[in-house]
N, CA, C and O atoms as CSV, one atom per row, in Angstrom:
chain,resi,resn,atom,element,x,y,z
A,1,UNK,N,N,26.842,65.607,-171.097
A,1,UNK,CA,C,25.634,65.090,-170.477
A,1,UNK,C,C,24.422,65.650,-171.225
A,1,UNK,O,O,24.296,66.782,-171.692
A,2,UNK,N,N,23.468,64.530,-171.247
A,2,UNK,CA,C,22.271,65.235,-172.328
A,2,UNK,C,C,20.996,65.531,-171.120
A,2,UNK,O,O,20.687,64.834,-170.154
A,3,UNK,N,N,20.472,66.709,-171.551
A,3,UNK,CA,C,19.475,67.334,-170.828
A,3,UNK,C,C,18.038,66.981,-171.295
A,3,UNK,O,O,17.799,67.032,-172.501
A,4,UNK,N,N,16.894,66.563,-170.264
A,4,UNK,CA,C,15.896,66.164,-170.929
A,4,UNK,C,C,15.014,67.120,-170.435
A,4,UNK,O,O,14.958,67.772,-169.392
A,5,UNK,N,N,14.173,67.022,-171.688
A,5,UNK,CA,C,12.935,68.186,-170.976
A,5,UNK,C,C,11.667,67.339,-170.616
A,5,UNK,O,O,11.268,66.453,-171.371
A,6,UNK,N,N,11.057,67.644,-169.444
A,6,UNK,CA,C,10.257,66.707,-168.892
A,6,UNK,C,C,8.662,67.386,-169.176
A,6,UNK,O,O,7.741,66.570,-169.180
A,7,UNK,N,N,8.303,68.924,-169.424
A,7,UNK,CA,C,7.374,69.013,-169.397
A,7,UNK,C,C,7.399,70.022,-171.138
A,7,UNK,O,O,8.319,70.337,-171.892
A,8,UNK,N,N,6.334,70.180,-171.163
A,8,UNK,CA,C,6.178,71.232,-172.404
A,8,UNK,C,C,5.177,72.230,-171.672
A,8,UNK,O,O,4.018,71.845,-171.520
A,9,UNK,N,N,5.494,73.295,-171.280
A,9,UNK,CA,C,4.262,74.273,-170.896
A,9,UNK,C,C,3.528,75.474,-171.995
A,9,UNK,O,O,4.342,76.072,-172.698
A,10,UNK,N,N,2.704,75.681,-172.093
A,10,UNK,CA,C,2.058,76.626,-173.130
A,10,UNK,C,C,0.632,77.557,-172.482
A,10,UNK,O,O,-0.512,77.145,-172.291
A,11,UNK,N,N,1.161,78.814,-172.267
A,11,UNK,CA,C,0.398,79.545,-171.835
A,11,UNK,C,C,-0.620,80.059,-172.897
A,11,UNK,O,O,-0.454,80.682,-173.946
A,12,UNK,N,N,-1.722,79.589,-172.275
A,12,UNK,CA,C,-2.935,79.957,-173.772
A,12,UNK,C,C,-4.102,80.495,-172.888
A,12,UNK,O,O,-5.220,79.997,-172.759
A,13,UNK,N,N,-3.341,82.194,-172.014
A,13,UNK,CA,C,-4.135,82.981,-171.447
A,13,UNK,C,C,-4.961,82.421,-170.106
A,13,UNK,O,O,-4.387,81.996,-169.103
A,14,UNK,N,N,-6.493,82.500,-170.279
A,14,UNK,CA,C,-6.706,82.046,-169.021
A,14,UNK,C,C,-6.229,80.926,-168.286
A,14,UNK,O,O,-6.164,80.804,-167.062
A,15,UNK,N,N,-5.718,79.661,-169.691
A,15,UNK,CA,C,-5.662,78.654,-168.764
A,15,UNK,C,C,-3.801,78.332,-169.458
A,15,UNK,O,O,-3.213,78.972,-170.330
A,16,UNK,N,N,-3.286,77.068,-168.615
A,16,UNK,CA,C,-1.843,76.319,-169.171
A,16,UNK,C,C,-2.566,75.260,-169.798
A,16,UNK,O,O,-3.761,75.007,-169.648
A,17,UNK,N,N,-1.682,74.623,-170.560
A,17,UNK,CA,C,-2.119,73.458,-170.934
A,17,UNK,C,C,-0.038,72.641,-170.530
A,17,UNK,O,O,1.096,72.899,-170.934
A,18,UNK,N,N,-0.539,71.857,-169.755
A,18,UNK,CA,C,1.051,71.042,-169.384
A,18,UNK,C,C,1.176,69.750,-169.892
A,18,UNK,O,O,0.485,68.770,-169.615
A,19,UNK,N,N,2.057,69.830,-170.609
A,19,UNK,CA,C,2.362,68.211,-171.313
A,19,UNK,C,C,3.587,67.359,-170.764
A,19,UNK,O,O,4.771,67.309,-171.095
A,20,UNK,N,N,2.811,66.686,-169.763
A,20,UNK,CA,C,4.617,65.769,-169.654
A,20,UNK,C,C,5.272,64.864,-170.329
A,20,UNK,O,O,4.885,63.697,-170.287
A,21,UNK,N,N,6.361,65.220,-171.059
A,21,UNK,CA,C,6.918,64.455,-171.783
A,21,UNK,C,C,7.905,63.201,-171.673
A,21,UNK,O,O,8.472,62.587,-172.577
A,22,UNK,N,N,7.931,63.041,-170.517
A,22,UNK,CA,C,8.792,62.101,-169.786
A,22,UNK,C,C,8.526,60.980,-168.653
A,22,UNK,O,O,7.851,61.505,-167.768
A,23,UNK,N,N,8.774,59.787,-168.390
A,23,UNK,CA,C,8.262,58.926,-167.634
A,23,UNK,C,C,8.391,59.966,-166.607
A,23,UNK,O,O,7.347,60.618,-166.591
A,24,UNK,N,N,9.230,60.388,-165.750
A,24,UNK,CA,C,9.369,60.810,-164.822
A,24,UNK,C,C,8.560,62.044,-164.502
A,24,UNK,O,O,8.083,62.357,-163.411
A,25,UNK,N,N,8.499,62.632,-165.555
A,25,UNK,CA,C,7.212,64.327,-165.419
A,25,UNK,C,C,5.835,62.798,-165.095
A,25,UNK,O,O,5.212,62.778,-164.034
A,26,UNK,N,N,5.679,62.048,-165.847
A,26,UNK,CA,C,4.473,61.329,-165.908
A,26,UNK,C,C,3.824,60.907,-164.295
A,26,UNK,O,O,2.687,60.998,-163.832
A,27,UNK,N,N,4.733,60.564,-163.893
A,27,UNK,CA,C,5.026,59.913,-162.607
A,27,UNK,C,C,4.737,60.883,-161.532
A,27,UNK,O,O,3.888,60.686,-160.662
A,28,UNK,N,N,5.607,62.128,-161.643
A,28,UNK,CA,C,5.339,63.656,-160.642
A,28,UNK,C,C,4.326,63.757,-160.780
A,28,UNK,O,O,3.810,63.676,-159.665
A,29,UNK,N,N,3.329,63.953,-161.791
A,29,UNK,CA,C,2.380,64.273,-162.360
A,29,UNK,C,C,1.322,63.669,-161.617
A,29,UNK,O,O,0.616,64.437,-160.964
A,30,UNK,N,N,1.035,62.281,-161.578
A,30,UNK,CA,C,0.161,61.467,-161.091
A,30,UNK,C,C,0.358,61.602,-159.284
A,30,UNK,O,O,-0.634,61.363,-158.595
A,31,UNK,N,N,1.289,61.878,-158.804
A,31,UNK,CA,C,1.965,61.719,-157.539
A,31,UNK,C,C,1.703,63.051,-156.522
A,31,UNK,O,O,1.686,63.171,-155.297
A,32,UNK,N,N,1.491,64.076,-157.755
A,32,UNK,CA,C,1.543,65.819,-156.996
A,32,UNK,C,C,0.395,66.440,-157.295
A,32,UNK,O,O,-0.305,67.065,-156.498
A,33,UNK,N,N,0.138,66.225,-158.775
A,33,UNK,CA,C,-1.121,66.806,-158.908
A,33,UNK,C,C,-2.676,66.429,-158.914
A,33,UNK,O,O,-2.888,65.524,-159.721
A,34,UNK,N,N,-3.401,66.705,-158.490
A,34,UNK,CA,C,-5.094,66.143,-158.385
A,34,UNK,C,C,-5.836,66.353,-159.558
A,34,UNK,O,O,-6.453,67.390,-159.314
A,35,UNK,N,N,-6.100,66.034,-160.529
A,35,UNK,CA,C,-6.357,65.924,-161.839
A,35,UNK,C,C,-7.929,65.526,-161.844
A,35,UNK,O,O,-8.378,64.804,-160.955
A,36,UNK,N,N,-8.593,65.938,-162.696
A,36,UNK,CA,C,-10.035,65.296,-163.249
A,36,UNK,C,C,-10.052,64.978,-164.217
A,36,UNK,O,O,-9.647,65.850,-164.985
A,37,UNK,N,N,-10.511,63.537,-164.962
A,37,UNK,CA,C,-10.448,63.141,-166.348
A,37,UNK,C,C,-10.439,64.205,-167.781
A,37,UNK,O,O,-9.832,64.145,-168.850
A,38,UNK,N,N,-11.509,65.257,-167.155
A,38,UNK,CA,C,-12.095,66.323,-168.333
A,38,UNK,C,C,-10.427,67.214,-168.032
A,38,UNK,O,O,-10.348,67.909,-169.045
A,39,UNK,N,N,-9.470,67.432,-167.399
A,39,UNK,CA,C,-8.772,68.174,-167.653
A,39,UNK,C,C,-7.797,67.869,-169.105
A,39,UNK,O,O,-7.454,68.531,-170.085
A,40,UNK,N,N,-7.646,66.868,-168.746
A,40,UNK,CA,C,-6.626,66.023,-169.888
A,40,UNK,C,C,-7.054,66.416,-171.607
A,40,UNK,O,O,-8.120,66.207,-172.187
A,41,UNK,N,N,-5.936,66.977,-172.059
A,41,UNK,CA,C,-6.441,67.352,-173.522
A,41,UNK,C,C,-4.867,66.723,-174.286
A,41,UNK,O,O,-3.826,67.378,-174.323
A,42,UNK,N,N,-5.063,65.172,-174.903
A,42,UNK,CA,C,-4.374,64.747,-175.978
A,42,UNK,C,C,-3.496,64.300,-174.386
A,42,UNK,O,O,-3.770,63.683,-173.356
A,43,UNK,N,N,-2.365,65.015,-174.942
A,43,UNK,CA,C,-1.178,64.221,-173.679
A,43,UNK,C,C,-0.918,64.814,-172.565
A,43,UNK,O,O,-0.213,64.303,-171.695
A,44,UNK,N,N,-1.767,66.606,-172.419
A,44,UNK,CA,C,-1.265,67.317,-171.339
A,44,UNK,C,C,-2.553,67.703,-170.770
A,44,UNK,O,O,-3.655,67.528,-171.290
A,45,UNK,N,N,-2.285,68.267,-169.605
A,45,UNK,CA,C,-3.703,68.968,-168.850
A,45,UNK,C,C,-3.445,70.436,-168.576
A,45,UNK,O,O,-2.479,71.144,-168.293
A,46,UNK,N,N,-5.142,70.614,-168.853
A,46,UNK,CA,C,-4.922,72.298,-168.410
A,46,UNK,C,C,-5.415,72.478,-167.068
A,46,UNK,O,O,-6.206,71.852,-166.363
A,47,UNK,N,N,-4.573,73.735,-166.892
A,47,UNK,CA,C,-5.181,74.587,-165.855
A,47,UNK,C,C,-5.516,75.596,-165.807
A,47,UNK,O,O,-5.203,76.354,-166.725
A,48,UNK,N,N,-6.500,76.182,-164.446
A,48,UNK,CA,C,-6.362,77.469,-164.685
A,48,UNK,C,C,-4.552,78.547,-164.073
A,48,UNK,O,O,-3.652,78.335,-163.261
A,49,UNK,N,N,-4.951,79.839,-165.244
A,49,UNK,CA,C,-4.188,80.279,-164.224
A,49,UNK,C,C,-3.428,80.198,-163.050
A,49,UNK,O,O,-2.269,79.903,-162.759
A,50,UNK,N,N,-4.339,80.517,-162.528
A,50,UNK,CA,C,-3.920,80.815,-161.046
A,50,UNK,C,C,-3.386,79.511,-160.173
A,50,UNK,O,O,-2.907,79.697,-159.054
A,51,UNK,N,N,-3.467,78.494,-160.606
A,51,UNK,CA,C,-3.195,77.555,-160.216
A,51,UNK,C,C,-1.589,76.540,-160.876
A,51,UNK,O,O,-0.891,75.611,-160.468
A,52,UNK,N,N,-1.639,77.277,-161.859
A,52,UNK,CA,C,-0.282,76.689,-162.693
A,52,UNK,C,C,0.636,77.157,-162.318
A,52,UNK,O,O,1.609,76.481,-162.651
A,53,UNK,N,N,1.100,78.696,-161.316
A,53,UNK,CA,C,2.531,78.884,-160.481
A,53,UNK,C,C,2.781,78.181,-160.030
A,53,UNK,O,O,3.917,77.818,-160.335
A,54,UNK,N,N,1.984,77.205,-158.795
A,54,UNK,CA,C,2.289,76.120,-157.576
A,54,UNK,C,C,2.678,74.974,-158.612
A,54,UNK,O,O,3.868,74.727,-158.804
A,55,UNK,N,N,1.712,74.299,-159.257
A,55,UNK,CA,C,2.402,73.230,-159.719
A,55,UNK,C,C,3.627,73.718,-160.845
A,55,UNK,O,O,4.405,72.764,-160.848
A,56,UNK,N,N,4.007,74.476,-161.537
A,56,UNK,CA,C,5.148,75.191,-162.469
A,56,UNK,C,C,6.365,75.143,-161.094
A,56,UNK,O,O,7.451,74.605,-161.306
A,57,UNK,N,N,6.072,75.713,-159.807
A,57,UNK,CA,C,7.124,75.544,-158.649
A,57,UNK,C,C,7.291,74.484,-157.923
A,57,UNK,O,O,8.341,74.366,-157.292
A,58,UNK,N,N,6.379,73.579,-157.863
A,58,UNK,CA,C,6.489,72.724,-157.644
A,58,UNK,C,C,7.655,71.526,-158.389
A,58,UNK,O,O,8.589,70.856,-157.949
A,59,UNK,N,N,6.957,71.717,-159.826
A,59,UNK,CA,C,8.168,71.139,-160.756
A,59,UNK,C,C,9.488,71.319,-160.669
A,59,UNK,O,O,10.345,70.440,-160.573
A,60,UNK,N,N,9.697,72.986,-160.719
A,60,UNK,CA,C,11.478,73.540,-160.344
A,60,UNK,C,C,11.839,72.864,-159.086
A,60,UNK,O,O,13.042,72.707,-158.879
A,61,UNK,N,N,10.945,72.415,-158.163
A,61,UNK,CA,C,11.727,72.555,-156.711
A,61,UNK,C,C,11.842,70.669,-156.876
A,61,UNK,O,O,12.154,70.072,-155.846
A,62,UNK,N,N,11.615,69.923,-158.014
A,62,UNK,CA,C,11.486,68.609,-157.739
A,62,UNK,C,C,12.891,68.545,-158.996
A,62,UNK,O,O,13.570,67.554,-159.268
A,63,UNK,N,N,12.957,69.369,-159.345
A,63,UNK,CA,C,14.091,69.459,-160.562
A,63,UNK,C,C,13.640,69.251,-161.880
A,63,UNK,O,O,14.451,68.990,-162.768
A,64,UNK,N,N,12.722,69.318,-162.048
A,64,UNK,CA,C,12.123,68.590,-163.549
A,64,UNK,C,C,11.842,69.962,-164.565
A,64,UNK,O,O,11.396,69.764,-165.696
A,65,UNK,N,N,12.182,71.603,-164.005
A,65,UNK,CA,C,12.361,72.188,-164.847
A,65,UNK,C,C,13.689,73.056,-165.646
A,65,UNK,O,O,13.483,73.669,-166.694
């Protein structure tokens, strides 16, 4: 069975920058998280800190990590 990876995460200190790589991360994405246009950088969005555990657990608990 082949395993897909749905997000790319990259911790770059204060903030994440999260890239979903998959229809389905795409989809969670739009569905869970509250986003502002200016977050979006290329294909992923950042966050701060403190705010990237919940959605990072959020992801595990939906299976997508």
């Amino acid at each position: 069975m082949r395993q897909v990876k749905h997000f790319e995460v990259r911790d770059e200190g204060s903030v994440v920058l999260i890239t979903p790589l998959s229809k389905l991360a795409r989809e969670w994405t739009e569905e869970n998280v509250q986003l502002e246009a200016w977050q979006w950088l290329g294909g992923g969005f950042a966050v701060d800190q403190g705010f990237a555990d919940d959605i990072l657990s959020g992801m595990a608990d939906s299976g997508l990590m």
